[in-house]
C-alpha positions as CSV (number, residue, x, y, z in Angstrom):
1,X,0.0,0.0,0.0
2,X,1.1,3.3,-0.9
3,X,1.8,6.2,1.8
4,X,-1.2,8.0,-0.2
5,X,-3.3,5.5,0.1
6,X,-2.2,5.1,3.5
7,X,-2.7,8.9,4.4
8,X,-6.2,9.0,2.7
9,X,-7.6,6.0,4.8
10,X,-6.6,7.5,8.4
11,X,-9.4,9.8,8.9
12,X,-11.9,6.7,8.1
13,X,-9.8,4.8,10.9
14,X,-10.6,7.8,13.2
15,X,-13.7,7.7,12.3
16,X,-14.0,4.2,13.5
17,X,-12.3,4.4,16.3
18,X,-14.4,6.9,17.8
19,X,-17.6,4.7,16.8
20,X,-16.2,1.9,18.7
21,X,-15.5,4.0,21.5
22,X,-18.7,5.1,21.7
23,X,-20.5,2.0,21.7
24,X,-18.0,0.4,23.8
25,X,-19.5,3.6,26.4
26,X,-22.9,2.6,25.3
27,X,-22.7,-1.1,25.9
28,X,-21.4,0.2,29.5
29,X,-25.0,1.3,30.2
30,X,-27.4,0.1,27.9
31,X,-30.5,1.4,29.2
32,X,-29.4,4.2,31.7
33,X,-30.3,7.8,30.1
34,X,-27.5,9.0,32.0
35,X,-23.6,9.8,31.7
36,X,-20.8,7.6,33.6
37,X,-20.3,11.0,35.4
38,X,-23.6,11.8,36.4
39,X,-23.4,10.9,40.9
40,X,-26.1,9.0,42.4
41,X,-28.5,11.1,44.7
42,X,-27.9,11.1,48.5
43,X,-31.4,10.9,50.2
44,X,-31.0,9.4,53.6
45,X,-30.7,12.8,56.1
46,X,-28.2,10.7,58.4
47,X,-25.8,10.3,55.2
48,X,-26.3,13.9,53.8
49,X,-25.4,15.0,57.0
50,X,-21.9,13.2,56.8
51,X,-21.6,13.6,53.2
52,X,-22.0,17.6,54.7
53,X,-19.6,17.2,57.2
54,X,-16.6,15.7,55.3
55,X,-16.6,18.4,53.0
56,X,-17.4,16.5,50.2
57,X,-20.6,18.5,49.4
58,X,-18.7,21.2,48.3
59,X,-16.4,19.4,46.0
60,X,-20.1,18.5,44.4
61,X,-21.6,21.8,43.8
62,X,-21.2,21.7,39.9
63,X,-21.6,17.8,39.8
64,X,-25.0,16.8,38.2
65,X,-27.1,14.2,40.3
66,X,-29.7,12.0,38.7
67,X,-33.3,12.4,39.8
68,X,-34.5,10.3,42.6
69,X,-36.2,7.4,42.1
70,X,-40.3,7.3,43.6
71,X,-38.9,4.6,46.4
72,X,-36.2,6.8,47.5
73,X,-37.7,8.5,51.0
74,X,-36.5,11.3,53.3
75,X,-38.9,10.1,56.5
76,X,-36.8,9.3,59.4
77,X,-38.8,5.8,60.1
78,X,-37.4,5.0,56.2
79,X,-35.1,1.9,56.7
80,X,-33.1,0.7,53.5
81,X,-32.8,-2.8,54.9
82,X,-36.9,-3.4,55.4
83,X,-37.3,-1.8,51.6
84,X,-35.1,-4.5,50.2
85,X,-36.8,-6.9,52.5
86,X,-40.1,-6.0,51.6
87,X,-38.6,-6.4,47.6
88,X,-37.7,-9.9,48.3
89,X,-41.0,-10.5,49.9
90,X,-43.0,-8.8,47.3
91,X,-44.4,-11.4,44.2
92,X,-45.7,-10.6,40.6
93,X,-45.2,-7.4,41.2
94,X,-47.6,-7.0,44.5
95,X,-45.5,-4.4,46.7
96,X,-48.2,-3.0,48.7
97,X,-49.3,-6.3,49.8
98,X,-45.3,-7.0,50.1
99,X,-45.4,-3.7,52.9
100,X,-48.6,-4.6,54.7
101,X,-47.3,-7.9,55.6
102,X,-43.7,-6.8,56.7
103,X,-45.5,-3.8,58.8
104,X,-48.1,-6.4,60.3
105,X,-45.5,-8.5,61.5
106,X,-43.6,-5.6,62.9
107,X,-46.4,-4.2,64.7
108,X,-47.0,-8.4,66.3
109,X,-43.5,-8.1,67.3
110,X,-43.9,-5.2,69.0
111,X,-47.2,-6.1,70.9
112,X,-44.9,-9.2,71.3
113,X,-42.1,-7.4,73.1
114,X,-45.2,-4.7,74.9
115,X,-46.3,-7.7,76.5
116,X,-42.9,-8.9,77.8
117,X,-42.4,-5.6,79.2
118,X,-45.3,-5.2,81.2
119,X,-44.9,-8.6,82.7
120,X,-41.0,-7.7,83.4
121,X,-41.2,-7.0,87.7
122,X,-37.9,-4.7,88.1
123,X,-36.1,-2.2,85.9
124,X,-33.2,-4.2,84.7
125,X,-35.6,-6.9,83.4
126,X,-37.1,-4.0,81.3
127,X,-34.0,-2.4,80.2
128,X,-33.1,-5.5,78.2
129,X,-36.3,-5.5,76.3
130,X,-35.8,-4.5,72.9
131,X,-39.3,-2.6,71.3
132,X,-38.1,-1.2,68.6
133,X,-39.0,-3.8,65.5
134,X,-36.4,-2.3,63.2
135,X,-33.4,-2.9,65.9
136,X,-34.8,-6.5,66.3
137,X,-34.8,-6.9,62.2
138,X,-31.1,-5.5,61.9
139,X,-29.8,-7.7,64.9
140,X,-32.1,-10.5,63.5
141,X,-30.2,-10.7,60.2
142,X,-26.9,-10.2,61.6
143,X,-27.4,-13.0,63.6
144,X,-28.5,-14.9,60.7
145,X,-25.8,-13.9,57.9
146,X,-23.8,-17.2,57.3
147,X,-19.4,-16.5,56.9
148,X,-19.0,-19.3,54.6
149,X,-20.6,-21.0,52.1
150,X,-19.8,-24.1,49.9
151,X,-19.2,-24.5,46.1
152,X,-19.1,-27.1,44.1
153,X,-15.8,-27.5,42.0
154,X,-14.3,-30.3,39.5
155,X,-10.9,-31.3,40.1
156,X,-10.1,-34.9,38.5
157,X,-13.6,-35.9,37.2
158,X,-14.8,-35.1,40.7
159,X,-16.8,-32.6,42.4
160,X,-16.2,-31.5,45.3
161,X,-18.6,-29.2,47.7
162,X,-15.2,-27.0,48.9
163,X,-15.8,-24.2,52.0
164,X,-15.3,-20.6,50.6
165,X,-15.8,-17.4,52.5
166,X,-18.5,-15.4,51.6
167,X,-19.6,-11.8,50.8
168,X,-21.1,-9.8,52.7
169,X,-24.3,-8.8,49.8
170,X,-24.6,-12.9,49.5
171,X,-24.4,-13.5,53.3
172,X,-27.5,-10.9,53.7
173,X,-29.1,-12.0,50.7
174,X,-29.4,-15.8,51.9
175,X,-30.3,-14.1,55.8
176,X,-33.5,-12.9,54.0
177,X,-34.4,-15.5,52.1
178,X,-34.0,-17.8,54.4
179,X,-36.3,-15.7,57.2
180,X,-38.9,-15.8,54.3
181,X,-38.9,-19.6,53.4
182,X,-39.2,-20.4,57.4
183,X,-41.8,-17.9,57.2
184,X,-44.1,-19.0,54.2
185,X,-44.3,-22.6,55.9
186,X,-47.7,-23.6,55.6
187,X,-49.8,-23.7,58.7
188,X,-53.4,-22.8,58.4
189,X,-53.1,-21.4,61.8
190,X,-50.6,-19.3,61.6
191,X,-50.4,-16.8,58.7
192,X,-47.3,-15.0,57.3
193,X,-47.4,-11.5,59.9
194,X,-47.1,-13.9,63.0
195,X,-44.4,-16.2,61.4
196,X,-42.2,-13.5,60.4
197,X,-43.0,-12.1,64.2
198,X,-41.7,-15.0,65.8
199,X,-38.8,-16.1,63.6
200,X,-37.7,-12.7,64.0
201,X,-37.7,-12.9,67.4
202,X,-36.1,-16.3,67.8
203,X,-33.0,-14.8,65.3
204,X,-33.0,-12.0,67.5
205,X,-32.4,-14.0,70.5
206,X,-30.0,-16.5,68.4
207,X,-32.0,-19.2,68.6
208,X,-34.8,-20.7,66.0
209,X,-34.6,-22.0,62.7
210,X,-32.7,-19.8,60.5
211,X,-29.9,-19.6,62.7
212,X,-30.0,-23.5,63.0
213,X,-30.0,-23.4,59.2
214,X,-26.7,-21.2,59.5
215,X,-24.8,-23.5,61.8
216,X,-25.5,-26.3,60.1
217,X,-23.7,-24.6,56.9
218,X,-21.5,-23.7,59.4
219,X,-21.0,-27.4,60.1
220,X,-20.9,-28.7,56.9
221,X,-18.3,-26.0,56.1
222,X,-16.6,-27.7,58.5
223,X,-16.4,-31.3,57.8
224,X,-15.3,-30.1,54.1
225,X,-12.2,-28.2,55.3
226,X,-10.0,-30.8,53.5
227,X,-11.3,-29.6,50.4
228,X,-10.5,-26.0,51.1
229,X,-7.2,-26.0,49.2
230,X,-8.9,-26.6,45.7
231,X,-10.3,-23.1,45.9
232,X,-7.2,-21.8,44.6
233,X,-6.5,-24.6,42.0
């Protein structure tokens, strides 16, 4: 090829250079109307106030923020942990129905925890009492949140079921879905409200179920520790 020829095709090599770049951006994020640059809004007042505080807000000034989304709320009772809760809960698309049966069982557990309280003779007994619902979710799941989980992988025409540790999105992701599966067992007696009441309560205490089902991963885990080495093979 001639350096004419050569010279002449360079600004069609450009050209396609810059398409590929583009769509390289594009394929990035497919169906987000934003730019890569564009910041994700900060709506919870506890993390504005810190994101104040640092002096980060003013580095922000000229930075544009996407709009909110219609679940994103400012109320102080708001909890981000109870809205992806309620997500998981939530089937064919029925989120109100998903809310009203996370806040019915939040208001049993705390005519639940009333009731122990009024019973309680002395102040101590009291004290240690939780009655907030939301406290008993949070210490609920993090008494629930497995450290290790297993994975199957082939090594010689075998599988093996080796121990690996776990992250902490996946250890809160199998917390809640194993609080719902213990609470959608059928009993005609009880419905979904008390359930959830009552295997909240037993996480919260580290007993019931769901932490039974996390020790005996736990325990498994365990007896598959000579397979722990494979991880890395």
């Amino acid at each position: 090829m001639s350096l004419s020829v050569l010279l002449r095709t360079l600004p069609t090599l450009n050209a396609i250079n810059s398409q590929m770049s583009s769509l390289s951006l594009l394929s990035r994020q497919p169906y987000s109307m934003y730019k890569p640059f564009v910041k994700e809004p900060i709506y919870n007042i506890d993390k504005l106030d810190k994101f104040i505080e640092s002096g980060e807000a003013k580095k922000c000034e000229f930075v544009p923020v996407k709009a909110a989304r219609n679940d994103h709320n400012v109320s102080v009772f708001h909890d981000e942990l109870t809205n992806k809760f309620i997500n998981m809960v939530m089937e064919k698309g029925h989120k109100e129905l998903a809310r009203n049966l996370v806040e019915a069982g939040y208001m049993k557990i705390k005519q639940l925890q009333l009731a122990k309280y009024y019973k309680a003779t002395t102040d101590i007994e009291r004290a240690e009492i939780e009655l907030n619902p939301i406290t008993i979710f949070h210490k609920a799941l993090d008494n629930c949140k497995p450290i290790l989980q297993l994975t199957p992988i082939k090594r010689g025409g075998s599988t093996y079921q080796v121990p690996i540790p776990i992250t902490e999105n996946r250890a809160r992701f199998l917390a809640m879905k194993w609080i719902i599966l213990e609470s959608r067992e059928k009993d005609r007696k009880i419905h979904f409200p008390e359930k959830f009441a009552l295997e909240l309560i037993d996480a919260y205490n580290n007993t019931g179920k769901v932490v039974k089902r996390k020790q005996d991963l736990h325990k498994q885990c365990e007896n598959n520790r000579a397979y722990a080495h494979y991880r890395w093979g």
